[in-house]
Short mmCIF file of the C-alpha atoms (twelve columns), coordinates in Angstrom:
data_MODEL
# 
_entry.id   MODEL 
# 
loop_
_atom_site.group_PDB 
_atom_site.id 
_atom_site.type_symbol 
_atom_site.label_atom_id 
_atom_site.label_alt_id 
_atom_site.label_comp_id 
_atom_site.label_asym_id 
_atom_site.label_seq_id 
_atom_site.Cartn_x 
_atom_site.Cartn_y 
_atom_site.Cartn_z 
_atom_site.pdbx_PDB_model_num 
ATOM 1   C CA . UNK A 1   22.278  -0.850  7.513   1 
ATOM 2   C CA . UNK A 2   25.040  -2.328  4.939   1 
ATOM 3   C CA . UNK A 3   23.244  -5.700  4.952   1 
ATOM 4   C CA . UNK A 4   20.320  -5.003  3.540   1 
ATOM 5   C CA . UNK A 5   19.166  -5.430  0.054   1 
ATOM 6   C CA . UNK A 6   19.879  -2.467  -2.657  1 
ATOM 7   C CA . UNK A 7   19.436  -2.314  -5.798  1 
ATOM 8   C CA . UNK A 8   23.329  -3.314  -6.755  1 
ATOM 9   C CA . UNK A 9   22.333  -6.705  -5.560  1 
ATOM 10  C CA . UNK A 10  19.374  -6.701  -7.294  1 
ATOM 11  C CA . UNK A 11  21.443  -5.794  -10.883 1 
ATOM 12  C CA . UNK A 12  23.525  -8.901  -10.068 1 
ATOM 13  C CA . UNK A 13  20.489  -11.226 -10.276 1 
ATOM 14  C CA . UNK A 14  18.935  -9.554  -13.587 1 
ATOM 15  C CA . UNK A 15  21.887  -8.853  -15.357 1 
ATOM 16  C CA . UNK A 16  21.597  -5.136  -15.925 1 
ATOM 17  C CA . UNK A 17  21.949  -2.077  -13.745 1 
ATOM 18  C CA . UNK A 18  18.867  -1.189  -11.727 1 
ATOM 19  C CA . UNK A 19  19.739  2.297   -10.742 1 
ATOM 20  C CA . UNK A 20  16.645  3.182   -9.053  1 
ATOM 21  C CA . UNK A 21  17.149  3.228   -5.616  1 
ATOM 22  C CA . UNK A 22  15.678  -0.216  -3.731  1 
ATOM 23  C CA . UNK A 23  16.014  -0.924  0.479   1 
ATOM 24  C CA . UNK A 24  15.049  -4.454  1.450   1 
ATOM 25  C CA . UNK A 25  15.788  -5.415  4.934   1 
ATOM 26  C CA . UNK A 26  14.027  -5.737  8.663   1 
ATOM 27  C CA . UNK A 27  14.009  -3.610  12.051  1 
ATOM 28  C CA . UNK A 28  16.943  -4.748  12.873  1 
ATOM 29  C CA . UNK A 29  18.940  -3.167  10.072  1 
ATOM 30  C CA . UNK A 30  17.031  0.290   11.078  1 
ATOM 31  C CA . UNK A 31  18.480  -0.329  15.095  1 
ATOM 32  C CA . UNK A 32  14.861  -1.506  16.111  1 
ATOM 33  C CA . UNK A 33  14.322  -3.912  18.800  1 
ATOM 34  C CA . UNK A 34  11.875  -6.466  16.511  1 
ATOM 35  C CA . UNK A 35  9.886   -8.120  19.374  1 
ATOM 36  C CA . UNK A 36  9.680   -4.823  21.012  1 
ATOM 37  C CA . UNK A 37  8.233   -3.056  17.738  1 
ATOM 38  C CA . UNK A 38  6.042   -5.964  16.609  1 
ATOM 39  C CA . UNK A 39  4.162   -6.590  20.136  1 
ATOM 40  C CA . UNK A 40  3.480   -2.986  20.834  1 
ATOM 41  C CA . UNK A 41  2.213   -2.097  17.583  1 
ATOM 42  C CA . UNK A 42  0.463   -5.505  17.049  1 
ATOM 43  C CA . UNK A 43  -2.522  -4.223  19.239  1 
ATOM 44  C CA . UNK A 44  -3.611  -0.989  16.658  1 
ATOM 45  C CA . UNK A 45  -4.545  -3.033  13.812  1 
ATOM 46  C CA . UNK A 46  -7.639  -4.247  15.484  1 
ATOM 47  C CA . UNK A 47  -8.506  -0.587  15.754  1 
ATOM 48  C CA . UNK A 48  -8.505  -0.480  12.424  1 
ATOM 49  C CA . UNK A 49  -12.096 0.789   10.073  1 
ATOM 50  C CA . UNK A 50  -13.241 -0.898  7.006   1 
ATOM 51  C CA . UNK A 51  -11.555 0.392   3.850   1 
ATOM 52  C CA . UNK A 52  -14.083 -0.111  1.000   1 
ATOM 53  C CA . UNK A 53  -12.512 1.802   -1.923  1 
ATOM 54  C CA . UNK A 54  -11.203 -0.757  -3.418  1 
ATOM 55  C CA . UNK A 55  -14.508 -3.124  -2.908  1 
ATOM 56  C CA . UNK A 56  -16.228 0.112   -4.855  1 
ATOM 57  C CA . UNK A 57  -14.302 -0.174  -8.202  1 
ATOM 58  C CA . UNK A 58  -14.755 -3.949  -8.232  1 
ATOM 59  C CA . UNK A 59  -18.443 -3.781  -7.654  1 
ATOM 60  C CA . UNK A 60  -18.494 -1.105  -10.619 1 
ATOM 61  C CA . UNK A 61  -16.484 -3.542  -12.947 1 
ATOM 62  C CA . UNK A 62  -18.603 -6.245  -11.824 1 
ATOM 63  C CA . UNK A 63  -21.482 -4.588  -12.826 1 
ATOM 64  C CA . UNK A 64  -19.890 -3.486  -16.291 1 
ATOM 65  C CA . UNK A 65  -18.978 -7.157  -17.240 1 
ATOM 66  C CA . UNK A 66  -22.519 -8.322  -16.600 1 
ATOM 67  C CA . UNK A 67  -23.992 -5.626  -18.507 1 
ATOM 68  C CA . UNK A 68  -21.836 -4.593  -20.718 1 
ATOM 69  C CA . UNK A 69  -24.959 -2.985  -22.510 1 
ATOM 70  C CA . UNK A 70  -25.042 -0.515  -19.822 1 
ATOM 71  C CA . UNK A 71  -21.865 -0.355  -18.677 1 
ATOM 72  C CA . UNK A 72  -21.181 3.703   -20.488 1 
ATOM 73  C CA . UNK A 73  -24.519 4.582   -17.569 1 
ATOM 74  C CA . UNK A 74  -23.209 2.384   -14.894 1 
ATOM 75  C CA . UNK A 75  -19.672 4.114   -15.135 1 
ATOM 76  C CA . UNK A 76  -21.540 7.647   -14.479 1 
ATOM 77  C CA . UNK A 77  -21.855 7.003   -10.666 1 
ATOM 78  C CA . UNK A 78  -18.744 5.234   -10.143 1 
ATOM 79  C CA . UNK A 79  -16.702 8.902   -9.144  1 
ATOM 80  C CA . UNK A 80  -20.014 9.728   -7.244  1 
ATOM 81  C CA . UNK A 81  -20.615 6.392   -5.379  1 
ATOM 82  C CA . UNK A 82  -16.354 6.490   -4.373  1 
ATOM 83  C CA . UNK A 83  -16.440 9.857   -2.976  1 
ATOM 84  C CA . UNK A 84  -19.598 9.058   -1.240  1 
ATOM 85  C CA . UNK A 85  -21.870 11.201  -2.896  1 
ATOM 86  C CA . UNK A 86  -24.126 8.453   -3.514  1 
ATOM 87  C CA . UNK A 87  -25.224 4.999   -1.961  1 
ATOM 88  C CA . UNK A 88  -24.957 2.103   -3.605  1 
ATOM 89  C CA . UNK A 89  -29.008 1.907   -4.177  1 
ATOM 90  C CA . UNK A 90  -28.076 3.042   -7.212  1 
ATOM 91  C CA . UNK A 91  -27.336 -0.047  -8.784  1 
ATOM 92  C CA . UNK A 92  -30.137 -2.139  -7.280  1 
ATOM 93  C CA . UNK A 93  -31.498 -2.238  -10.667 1 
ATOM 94  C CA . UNK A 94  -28.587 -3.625  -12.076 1 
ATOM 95  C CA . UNK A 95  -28.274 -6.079  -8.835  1 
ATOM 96  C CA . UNK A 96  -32.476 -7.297  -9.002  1 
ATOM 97  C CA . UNK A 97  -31.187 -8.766  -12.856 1 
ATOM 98  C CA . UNK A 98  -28.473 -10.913 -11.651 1 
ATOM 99  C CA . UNK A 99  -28.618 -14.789 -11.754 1 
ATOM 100 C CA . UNK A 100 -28.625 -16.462 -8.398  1 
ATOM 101 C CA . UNK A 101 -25.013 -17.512 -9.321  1 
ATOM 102 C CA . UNK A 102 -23.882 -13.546 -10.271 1 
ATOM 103 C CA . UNK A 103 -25.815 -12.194 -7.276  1 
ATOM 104 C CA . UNK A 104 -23.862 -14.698 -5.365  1 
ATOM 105 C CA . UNK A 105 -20.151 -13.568 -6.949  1 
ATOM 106 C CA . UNK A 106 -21.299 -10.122 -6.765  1 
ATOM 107 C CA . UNK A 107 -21.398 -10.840 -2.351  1 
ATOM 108 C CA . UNK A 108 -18.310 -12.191 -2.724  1 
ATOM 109 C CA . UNK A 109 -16.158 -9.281  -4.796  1 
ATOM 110 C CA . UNK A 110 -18.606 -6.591  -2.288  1 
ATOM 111 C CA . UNK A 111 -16.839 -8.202  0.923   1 
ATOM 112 C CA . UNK A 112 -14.069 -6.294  2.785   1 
ATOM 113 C CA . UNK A 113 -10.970 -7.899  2.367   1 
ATOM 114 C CA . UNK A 114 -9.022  -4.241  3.584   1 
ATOM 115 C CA . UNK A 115 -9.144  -1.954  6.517   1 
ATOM 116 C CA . UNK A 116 -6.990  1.114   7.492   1 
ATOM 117 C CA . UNK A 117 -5.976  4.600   8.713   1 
ATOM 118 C CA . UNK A 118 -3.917  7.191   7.811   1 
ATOM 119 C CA . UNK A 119 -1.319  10.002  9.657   1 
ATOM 120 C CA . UNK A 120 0.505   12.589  7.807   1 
ATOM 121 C CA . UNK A 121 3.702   13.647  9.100   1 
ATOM 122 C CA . UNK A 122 5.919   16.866  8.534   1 
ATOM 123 C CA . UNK A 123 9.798   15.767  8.396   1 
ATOM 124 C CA . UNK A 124 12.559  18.769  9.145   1 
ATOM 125 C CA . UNK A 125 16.079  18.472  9.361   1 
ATOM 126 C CA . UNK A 126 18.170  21.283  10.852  1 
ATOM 127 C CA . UNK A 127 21.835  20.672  11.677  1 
ATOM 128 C CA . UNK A 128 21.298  17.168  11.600  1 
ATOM 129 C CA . UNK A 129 18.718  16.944  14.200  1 
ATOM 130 C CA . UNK A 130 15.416  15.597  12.719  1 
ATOM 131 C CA . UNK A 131 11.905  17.156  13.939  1 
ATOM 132 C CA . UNK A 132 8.546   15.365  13.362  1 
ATOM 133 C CA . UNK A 133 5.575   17.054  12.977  1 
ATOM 134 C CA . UNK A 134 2.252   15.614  12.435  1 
ATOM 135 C CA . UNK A 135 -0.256  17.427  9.841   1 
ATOM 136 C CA . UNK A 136 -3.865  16.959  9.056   1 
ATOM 137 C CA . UNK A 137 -5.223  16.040  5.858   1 
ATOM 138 C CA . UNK A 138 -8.744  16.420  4.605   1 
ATOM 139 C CA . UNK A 139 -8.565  13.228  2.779   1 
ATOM 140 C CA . UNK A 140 -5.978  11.386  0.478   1 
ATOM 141 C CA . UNK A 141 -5.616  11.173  -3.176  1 
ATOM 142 C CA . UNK A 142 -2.557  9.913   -5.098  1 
ATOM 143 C CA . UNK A 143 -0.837  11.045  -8.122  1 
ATOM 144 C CA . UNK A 144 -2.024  7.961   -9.955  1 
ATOM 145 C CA . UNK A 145 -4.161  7.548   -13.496 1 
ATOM 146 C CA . UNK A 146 -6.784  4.902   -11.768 1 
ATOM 147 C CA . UNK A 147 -9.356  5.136   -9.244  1 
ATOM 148 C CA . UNK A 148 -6.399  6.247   -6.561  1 
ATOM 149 C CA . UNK A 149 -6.505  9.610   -7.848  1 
ATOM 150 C CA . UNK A 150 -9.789  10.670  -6.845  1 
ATOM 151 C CA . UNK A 151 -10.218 11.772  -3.005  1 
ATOM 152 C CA . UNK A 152 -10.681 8.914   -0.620  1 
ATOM 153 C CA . UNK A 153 -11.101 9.691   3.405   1 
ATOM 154 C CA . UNK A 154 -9.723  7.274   5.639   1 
ATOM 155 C CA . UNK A 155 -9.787  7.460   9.678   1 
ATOM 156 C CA . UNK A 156 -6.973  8.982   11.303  1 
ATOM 157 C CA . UNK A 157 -4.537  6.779   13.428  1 
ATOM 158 C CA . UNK A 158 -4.799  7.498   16.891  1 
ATOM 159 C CA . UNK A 159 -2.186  9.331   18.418  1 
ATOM 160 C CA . UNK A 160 -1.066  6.898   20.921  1 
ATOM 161 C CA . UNK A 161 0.170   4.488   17.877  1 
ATOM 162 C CA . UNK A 162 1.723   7.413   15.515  1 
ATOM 163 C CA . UNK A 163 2.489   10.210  18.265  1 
ATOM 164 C CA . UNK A 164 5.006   7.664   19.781  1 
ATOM 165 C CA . UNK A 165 8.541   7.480   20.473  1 
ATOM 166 C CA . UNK A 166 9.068   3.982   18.686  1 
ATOM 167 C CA . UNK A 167 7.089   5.378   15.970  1 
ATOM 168 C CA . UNK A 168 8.596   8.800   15.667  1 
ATOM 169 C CA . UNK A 169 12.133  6.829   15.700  1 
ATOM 170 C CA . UNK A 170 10.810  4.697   12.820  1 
ATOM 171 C CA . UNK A 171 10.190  7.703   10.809  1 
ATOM 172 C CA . UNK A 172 13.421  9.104   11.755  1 
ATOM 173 C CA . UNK A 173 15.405  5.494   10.357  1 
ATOM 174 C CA . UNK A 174 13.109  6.667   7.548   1 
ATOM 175 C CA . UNK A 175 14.710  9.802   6.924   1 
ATOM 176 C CA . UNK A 176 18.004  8.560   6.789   1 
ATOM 177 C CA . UNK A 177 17.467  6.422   3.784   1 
ATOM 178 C CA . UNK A 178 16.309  8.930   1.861   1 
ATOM 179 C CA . UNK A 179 18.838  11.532  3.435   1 
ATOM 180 C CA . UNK A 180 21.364  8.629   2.110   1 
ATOM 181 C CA . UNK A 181 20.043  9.057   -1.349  1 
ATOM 182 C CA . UNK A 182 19.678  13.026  -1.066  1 
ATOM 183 C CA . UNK A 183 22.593  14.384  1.330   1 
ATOM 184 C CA . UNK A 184 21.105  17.723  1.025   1 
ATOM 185 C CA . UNK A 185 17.232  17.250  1.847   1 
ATOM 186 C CA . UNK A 186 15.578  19.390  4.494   1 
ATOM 187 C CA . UNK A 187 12.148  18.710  4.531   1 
ATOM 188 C CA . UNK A 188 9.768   15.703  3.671   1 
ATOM 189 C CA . UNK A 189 6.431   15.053  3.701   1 
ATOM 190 C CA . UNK A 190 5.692   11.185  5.360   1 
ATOM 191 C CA . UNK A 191 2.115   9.807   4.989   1 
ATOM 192 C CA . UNK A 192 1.833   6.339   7.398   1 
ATOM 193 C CA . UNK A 193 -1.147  3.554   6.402   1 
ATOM 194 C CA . UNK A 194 -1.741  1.195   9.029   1 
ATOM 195 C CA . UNK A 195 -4.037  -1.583  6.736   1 
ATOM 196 C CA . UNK A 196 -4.950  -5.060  7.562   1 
ATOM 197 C CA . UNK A 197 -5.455  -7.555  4.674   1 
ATOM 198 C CA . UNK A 198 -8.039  -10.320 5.320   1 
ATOM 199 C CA . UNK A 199 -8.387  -13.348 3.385   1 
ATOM 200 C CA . UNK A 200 -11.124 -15.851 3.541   1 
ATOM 201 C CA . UNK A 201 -12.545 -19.002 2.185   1 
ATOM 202 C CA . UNK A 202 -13.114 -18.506 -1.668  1 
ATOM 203 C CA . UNK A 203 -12.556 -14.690 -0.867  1 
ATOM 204 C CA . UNK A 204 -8.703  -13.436 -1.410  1 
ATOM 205 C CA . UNK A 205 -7.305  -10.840 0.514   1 
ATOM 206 C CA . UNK A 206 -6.450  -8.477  -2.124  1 
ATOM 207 C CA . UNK A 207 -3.671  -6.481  -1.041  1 
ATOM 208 C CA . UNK A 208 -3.236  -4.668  -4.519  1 
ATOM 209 C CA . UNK A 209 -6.490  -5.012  -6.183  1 
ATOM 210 C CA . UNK A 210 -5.003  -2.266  -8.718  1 
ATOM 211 C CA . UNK A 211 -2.797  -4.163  -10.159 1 
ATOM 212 C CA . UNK A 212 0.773   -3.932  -10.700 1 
ATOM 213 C CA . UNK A 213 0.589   -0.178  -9.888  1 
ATOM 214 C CA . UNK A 214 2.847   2.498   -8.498  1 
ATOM 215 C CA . UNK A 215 1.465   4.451   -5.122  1 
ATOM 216 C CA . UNK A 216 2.499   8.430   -6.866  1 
ATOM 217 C CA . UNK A 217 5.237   9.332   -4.458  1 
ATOM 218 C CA . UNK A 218 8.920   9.855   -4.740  1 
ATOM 219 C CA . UNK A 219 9.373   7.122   -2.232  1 
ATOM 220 C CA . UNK A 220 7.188   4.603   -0.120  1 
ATOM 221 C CA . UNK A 221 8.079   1.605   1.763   1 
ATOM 222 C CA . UNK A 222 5.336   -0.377  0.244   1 
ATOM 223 C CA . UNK A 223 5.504   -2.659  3.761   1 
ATOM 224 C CA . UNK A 224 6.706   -2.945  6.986   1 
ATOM 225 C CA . UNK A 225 4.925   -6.287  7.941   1 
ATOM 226 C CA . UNK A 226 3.644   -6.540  11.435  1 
ATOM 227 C CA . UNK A 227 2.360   -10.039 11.352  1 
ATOM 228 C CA . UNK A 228 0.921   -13.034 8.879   1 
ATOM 229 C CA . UNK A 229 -1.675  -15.037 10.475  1 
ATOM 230 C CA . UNK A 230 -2.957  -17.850 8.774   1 
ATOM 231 C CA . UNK A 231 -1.828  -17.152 5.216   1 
ATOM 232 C CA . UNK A 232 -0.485  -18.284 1.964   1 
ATOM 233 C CA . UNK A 233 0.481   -15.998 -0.518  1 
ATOM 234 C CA . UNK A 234 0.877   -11.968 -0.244  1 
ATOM 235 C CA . UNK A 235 4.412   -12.026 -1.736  1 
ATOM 236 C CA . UNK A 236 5.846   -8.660  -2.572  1 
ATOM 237 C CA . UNK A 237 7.082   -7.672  -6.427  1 
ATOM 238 C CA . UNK A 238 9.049   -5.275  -7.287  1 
ATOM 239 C CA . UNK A 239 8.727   -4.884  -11.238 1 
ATOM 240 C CA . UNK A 240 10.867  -2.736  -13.962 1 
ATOM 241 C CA . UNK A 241 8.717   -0.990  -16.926 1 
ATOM 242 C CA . UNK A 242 10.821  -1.265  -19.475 1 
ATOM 243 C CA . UNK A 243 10.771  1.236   -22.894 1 
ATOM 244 C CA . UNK A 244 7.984   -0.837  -24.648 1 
ATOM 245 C CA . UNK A 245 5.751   -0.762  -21.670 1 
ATOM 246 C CA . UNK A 246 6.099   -4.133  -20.650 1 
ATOM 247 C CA . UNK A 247 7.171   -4.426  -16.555 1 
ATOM 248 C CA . UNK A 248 9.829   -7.262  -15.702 1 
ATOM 249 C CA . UNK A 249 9.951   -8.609  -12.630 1 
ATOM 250 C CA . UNK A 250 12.807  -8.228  -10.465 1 
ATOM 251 C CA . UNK A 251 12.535  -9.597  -6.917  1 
ATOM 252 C CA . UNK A 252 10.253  -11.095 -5.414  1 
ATOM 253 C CA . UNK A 253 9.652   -12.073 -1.481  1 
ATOM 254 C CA . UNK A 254 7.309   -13.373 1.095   1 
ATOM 255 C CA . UNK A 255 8.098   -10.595 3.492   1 
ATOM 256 C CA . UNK A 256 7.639   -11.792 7.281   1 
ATOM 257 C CA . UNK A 257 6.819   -9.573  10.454  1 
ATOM 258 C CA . UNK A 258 9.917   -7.347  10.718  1 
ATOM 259 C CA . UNK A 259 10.922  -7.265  7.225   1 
ATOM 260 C CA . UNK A 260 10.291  -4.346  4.975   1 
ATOM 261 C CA . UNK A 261 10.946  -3.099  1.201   1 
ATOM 262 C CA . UNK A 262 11.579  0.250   0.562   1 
ATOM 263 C CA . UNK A 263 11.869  1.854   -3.199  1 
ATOM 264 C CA . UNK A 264 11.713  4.622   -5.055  1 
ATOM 265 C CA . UNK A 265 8.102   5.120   -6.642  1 
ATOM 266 C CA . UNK A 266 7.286   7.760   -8.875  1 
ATOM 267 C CA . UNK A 267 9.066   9.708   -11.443 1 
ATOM 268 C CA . UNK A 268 12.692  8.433   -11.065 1 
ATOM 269 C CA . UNK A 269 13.047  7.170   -14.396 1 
ATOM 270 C CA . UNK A 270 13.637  10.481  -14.665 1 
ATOM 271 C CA . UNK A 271 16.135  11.036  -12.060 1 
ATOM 272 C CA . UNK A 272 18.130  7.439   -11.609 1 
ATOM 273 C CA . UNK A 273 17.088  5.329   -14.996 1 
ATOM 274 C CA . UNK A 274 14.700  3.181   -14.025 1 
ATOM 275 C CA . UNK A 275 11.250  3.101   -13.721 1 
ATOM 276 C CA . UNK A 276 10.276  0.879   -10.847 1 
ATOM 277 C CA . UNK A 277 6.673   -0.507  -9.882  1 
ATOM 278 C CA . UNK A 278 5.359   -2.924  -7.290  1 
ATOM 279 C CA . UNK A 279 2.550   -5.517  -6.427  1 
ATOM 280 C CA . UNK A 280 1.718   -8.024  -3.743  1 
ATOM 281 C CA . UNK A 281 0.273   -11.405 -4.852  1 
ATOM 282 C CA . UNK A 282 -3.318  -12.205 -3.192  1 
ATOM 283 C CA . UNK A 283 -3.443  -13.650 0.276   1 
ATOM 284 C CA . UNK A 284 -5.435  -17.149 0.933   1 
ATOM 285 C CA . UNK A 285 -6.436  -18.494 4.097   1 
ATOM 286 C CA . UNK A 286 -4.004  -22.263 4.729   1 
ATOM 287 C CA . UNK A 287 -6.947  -23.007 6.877   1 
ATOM 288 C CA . UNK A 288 -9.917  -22.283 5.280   1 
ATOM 289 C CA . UNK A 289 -12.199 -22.747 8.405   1 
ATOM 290 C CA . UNK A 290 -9.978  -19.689 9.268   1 
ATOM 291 C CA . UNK A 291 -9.813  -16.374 8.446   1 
ATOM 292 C CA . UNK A 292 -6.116  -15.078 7.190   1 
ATOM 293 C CA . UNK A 293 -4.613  -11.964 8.274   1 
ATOM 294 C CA . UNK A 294 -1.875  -9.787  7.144   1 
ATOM 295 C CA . UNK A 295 -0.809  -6.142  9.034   1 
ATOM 296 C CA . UNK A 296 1.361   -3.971  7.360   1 
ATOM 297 C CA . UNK A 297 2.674   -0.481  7.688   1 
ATOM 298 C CA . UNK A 298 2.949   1.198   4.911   1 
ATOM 299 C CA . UNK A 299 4.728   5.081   3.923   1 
ATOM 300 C CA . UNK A 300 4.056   7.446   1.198   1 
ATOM 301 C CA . UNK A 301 7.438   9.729   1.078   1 
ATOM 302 C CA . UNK A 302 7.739   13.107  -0.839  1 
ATOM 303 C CA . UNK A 303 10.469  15.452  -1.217  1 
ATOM 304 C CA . UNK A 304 9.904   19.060  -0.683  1 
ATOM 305 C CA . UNK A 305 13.196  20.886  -0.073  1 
# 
């Protein structure tokens, strides 16, 4: 694991100490057989179900912009319409008054651009042995200020891509960076997103339609990339807030299948120094007759003795 990238390497380059902790490497750093990882996961992410959480808020804020006369009523059903409470006929009003040209933009920020599933995972260590258990969750909500925080349900992965050896020793690889970080942890809490980006012609595939954002856990390997089909763009940022509020940007990579970034997330300003957040640039298609692709893995990693 000593050739990956930390966050010492990372001060070098800015010129100040990033204390914060910061993993950048690939499978083979973590002992995994790439080609053996990437071809027998490859197959899940066309398993995957539409994710459209994110294509709610921007339909909302679409809606605001355009009618900014209304946008204090149109806000009122934007909780309701994300937690499914109710359809989207709700804004047909709204939609009926749009130009030809906004009804036409409107399509285009209402397409699906992610999909995904979840799996929530139990992590014990006992006399350096590491057990995996997998939990259910009701649904998902992050420790976040935007629309994150408010309860989303996703499908569950299928067991025979998370209740796997290769996965279960990818969660285990896992373990040991944090264990690196805390000697003395016993018991985590590991939440896996298997989510497919899609990019299309005059559609991005918005991987972080957020924003520069943090996710609300301790830790999270923002990606694992599986594969890039067809794509320009989806870079991954890491970013430092600094005291004024302003966030500084302080690496940035096209990650390729294999390659991951792991970092701490949430709350260890507090505990290392630095407060670090992340993004990934928009995806577009190099052939537009084409549609783009981009498979990830990503983890959400708590602490919790």
């Amino acid at each position: 694991m000593n050739k990956m990238i930390t966050e010492k390497d990372i001060s070098k380059k800015v010129g100040h100490a990033v204390k914060s902790p910061i993993r950048i490497g690939n499978l083979k750093d973590l002992g995994i057989d790439h080609e053996v990882f990437i071809n027998h996961f490859s197959p899940f992410f066309e398993e995957l179900k539409n994710d459209d959480y994110a294509v709610k808020a921007k339909q909302i804020n679409f809606l605001k912009e355009a009618f900014p006369e209304d946008a204090t009523e149109i806000e009122t059903f934007h909780k309701a319409y994300f937690e499914n409470k109710v359809e989207g006929a709700v804004f047909i009003p709204w939609i009926k008054k749009l130009t030809p040209d906004a009804l036409e933009a409107f399509k285009i920020v209402s397409t699906i651009t992610r999909q995904r599933n979840i799996a929530s995972f139990l992590i014990e260590i006992w006399d350096n042995e590491i057990f995996i258990e997998r939990t259910r969750e009701d649904g998902f909500e992050q420790n976040v200020g935007d629309f994150r925080g408010w309860k989303r349900e996703f499908q569950q992965a299928d067991s025979t891509a998370v209740e796997d050896p290769l996965f279960y020793k990818l969660m285990k690889k896992i373990t040991l960076l944090v264990k690196e970080i805390h000697p003395d942890i016993r018991k985590l809490q590991i939440t896996s997103h298997f989510m497919r980006t899609i990019a299309r012609e005059k559609i991005k595939g918005e991987n972080a339609p957020e924003g520069i954002h943090e996710d609300g856990a301790e830790y999270i390997m923002s990606a694992l990339v599986v594969n890039r089909h067809n794509i320009n763009g989806a870079a991954s940022q890491i970013y430092e807030k600094k005291d004024k509020g302003e966030k500084a940007l302080i690496f940035e990579k096209e990650l390729a299948p294999g390659e991951f970034i792991f970092q701490a997330d949430t709350g260890e300003e507090y505990t290392f120094g630095n407060d670090l957040w992340h993004y990934v640039t928009p995806a577009e298609p190099e052939d537009i007759n084409e549609i783009g692709l981009r498979d990830i893995i990503g983890f959400d990693i708590d602490l919790l003795d």
